[in-house]
N, C-alpha and C positions, 0 to 999 in steps of 0.2 A: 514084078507082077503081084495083085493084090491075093492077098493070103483070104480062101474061101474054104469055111468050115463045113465038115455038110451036116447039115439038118441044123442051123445053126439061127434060121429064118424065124421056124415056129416057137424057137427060145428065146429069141429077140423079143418078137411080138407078146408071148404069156407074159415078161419080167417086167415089160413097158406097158402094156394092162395093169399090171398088178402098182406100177408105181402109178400111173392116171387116177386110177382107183382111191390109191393110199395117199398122194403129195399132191394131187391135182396136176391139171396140165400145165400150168404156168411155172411149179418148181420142178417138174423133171428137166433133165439138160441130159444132151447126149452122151456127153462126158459122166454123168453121173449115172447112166444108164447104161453106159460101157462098164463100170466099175462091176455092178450090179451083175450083169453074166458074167465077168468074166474075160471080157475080151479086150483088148486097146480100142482108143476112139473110133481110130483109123478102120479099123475091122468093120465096126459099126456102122461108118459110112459108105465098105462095100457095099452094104444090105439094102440102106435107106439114106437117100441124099441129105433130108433133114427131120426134124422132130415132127413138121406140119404132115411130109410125106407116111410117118412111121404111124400116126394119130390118123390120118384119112384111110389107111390100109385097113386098121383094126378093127374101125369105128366103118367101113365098108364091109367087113367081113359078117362083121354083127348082123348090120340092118340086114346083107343076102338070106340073111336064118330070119330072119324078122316075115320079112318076104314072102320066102317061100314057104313059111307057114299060114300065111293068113291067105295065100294062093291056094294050097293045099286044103282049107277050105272054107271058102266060098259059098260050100254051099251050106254053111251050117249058120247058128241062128246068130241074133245079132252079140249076147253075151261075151259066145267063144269068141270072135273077132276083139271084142273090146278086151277080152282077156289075153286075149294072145300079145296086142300090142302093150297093154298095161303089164304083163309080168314081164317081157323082153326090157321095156323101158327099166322099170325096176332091177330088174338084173343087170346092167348097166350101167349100175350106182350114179346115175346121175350122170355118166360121161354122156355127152351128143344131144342133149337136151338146146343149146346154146346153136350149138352147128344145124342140130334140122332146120330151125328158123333162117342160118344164117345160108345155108343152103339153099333152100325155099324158096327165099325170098330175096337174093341177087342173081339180077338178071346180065351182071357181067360174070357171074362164075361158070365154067364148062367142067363140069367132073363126072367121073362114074358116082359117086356119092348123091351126086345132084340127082342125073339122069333117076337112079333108083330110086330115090325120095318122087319125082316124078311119076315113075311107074308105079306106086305104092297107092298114091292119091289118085293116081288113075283105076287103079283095080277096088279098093276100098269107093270111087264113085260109082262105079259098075254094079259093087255088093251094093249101094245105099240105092240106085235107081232101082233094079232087082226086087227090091225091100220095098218100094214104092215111099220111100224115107225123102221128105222134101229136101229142097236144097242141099244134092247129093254132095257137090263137086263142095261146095264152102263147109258142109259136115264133117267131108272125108280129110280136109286141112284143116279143120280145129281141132277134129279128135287125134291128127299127128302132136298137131303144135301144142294143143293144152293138156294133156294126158301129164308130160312131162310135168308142166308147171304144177297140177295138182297132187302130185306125189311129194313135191317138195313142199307144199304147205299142207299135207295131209299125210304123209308117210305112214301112220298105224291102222288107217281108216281104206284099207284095200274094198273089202264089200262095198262100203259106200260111196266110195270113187267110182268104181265102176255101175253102181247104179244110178249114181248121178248120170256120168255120161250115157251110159243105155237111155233114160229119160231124156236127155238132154237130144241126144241122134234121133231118137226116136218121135220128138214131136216135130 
């Protein structure tokens, strides 16, 4: 019978953030990830079948706070929304930047990851029609998909990132 730690999930997940973050996703290995807690391989893949499964859980965890912040509100001006996604992103260190597009934009993948990147651009179209903010729905998917990229080639320039995009949505 497999040996089940309890509370052993949300250790997994912090340690395996923390190495995405610090090694990127390409060098962590489960095996090195095991070491890291604590635990044998074996343990590891009671928890989580493989590294992609352990990466989509985390990285779905994220965006549900992403979400349900910029749901929460909706009714506020256009800044707070660009701020809300632009610090989330940020805080993130760069992880899912790669996946939202690759999400997004395959129409063979079926995930909960998907689905909610989905619902995201459908509620951020909502806010941009609302706003009377043209071409709501192609607004509400640039400002997913290039928030990202412009943090990476602008990283110290947080105010004018987001007023870029504010201008940007906004005409």
């Amino acid at each position: 019978m497999p040996k089940i730690i309890k509370d052993l999930r949300p250790q997994i997940k912090k340690t395996a953030l923390e190495e995405f973050e610090n090694i990127g996703y390409e060098a962590v290995t489960m095996r090195k990830l095991a070491g890291k807690v604590g635990i044998g391989v074996g343990t590891l893949y009671n928890y989580f079948s493989n590294k992609e499964d352990l990466f989509e859980e985390i990285l779905l965890e994220s965006w549900q706070k992403t979400a349900k912040k910029i749901r929460d509100h909706l009714d506020s001006d256009l800044i707070t929304i660009i701020s809300i996604l632009y610090d989330d992103i940020v805080n993130r260190k760069g992880l899912g930047g790669y996946v939202i597009q690759f999400e997004i934009n395959d129409t063979n993948i079926d995930s909960p990851l998907k689905e909610l990147f989905h619902q995201l651009i459908l509620d951020l179209s909502e806010y941009f029609k609302k706003k009377d903010i043209s071409f709501p729905e192609r607004k509400a998917y640039s400002s997913v998909l290039l928030i990202a990229n412009v943090i990476k080639l602008y990283p110290n320039e947080k105010e004018k990132n987001i007023e870029y995009f504010y201008h940007l949505i906004k005409e």
